[in-house]
C-alpha positions as CSV (number, residue, x, y, z in Angstrom):
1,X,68.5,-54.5,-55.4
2,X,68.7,-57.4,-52.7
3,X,69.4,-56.2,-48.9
4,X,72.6,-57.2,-48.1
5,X,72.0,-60.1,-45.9
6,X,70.7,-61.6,-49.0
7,X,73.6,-60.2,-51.2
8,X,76.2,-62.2,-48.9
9,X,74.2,-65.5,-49.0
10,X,73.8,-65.0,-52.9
11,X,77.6,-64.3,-53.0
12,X,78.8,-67.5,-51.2
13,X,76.6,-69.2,-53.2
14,X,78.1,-68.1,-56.2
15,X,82.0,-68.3,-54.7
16,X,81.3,-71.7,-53.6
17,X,79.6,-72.7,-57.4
18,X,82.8,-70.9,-59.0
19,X,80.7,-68.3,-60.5
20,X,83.0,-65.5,-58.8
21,X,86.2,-65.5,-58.1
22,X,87.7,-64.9,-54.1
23,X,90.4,-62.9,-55.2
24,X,90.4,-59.5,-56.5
25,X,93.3,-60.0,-59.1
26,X,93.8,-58.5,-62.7
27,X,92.8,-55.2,-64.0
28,X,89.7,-53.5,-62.8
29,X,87.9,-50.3,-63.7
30,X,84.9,-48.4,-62.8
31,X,83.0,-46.4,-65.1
32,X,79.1,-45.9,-66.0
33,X,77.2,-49.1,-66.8
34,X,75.9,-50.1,-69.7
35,X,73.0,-52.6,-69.3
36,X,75.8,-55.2,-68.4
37,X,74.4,-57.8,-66.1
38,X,75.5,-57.9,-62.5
39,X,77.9,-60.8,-61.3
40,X,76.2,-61.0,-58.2
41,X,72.6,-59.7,-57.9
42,X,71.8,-60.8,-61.5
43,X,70.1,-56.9,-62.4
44,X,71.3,-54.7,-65.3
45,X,73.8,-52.0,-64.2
46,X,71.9,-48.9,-65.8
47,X,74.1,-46.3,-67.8
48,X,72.7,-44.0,-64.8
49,X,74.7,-46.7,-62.2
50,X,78.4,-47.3,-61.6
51,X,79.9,-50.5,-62.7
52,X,82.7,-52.2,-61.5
53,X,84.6,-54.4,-64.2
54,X,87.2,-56.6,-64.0
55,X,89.2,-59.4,-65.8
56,X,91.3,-62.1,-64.1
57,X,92.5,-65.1,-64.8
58,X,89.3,-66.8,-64.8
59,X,87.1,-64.9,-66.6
60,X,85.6,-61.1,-65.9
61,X,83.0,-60.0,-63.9
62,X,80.7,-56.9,-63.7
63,X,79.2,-55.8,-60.2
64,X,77.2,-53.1,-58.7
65,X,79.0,-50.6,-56.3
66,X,77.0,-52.2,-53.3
67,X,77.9,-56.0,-55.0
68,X,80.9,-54.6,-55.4
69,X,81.1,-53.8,-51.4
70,X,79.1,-57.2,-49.9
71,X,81.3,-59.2,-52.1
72,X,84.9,-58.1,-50.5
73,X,83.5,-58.4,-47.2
74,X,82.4,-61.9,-47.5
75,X,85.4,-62.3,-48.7
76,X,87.4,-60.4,-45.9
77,X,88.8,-57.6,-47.0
């Protein structure tokens, strides 16, 4: 997985391009993955990994626990 200087870059990248959304809204669950791709770093979220899934308004997104983490602090929470 990226270090997380690159994860923040990648994830304003992505929030400026609309490819993730910069609220957390919707339903959102965590469970183990299942070779879904990651909404930020672009790997597969193994079945040995925890996902983080969650639909909005816009779409629904998939992310790494440490995505998960870089992506609300970009995003200031």
């Amino acid at each position: 997985m990226a270090t997380d200087r690159r994860l923040r870059g990648t994830i304003r990248l992505k929030l400026e391009a609309k490819l993730l959304p910069r609220e957390q809204s919707g339903r959102l669950w965590a469970g183990p993955g299942n070779n879904e791709v990651c909404s930020v770093c672009d790997e597969k979220v193994t079945k040995k990994q925890t996902v983080y899934e969650w639909e909005y308004a816009g779409g629904k997104v998939h992310m790494h626990i440490a995505c998960y983490e870089e992506w609300n602090k970009v995003c200031g929470r």
